[in-house]
C-alpha positions as CSV (number, residue, x, y, z in Angstrom):
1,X,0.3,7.0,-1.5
2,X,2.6,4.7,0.9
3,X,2.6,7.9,3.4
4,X,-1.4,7.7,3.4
5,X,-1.1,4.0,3.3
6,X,0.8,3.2,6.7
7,X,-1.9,4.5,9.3
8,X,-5.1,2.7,7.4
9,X,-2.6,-0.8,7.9
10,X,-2.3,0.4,11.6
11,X,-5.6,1.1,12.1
12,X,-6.5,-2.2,10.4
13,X,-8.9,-0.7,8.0
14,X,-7.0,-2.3,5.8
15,X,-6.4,-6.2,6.3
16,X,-3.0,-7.3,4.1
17,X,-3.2,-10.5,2.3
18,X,-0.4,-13.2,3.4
19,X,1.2,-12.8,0.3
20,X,5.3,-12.7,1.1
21,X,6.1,-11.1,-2.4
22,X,3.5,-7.7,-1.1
23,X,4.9,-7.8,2.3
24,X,8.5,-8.0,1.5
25,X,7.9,-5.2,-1.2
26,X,6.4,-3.1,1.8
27,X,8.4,-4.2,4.3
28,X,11.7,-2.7,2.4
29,X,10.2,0.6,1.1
30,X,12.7,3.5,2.0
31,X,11.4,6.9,3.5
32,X,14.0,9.9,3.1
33,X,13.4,13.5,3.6
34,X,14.9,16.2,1.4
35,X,16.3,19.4,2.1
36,X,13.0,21.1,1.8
37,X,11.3,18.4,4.2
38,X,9.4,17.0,2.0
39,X,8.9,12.6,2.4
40,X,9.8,10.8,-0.2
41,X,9.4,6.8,-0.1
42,X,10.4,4.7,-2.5
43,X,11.7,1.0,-3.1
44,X,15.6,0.4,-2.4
45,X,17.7,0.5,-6.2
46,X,17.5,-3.0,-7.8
47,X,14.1,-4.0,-6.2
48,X,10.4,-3.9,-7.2
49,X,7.4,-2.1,-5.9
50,X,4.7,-3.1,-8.4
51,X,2.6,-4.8,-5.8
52,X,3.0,-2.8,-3.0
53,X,2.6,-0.1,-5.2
54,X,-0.9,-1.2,-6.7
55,X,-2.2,-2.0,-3.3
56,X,-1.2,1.9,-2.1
57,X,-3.2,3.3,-5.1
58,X,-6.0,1.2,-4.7
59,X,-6.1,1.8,-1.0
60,X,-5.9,5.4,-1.6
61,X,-8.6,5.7,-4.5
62,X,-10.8,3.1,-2.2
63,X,-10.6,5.4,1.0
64,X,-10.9,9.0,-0.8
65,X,-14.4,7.8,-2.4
66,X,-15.5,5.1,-1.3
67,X,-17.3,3.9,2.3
68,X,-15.6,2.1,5.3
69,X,-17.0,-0.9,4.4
70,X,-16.8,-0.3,0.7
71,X,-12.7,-0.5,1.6
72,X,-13.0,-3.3,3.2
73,X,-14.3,-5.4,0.9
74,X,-13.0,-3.8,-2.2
75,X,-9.6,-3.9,-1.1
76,X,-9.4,-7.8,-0.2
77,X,-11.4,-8.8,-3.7
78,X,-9.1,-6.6,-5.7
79,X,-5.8,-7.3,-3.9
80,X,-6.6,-10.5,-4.3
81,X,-6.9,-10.6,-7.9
82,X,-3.9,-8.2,-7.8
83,X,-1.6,-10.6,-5.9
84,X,-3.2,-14.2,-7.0
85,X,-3.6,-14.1,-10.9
């Protein structure tokens, strides 16, 4: 999800809330490739991923079925309620 995630955030389809605990989760994801060269990214030992982690899936479930604009708003109401409460 975080591979699929990185080029929506570039593109700014998807607008990031100023929440430091979600940026700081995303921020300090690792990406390492295996033997095989397959991706793999994950959260450094000892730290936490929850939020970045529900704001990937969301993002990804929003943008495989949903419109443009659907995103959009989806992803700031629910990211919202992720991050705030």
């Amino acid at each position: 999800m975080y591979i699929d995630l990185l080029p929506l955030i570039n593109s700014r389809r998807v607008e990031l809330l100023d929440n430091a605990r979600l940026i700081n989760q995303l921020v300090s994801l690792e990406r390492q490739v295996s033997r095989g060269g397959r991706e793999n990214i994950d959260h450094p030992r000892g730290q936490h991923d929850d939020l970045s982690n529900a704001l990937a899936g969301l993002v990804a479930a929003i943008s495989k079925y949903g419109s443009y604009d659907l995103q959009y708003r989806c992803c700031r109401r629910n990211a919202r309620s992720l991050c705030m409460g």
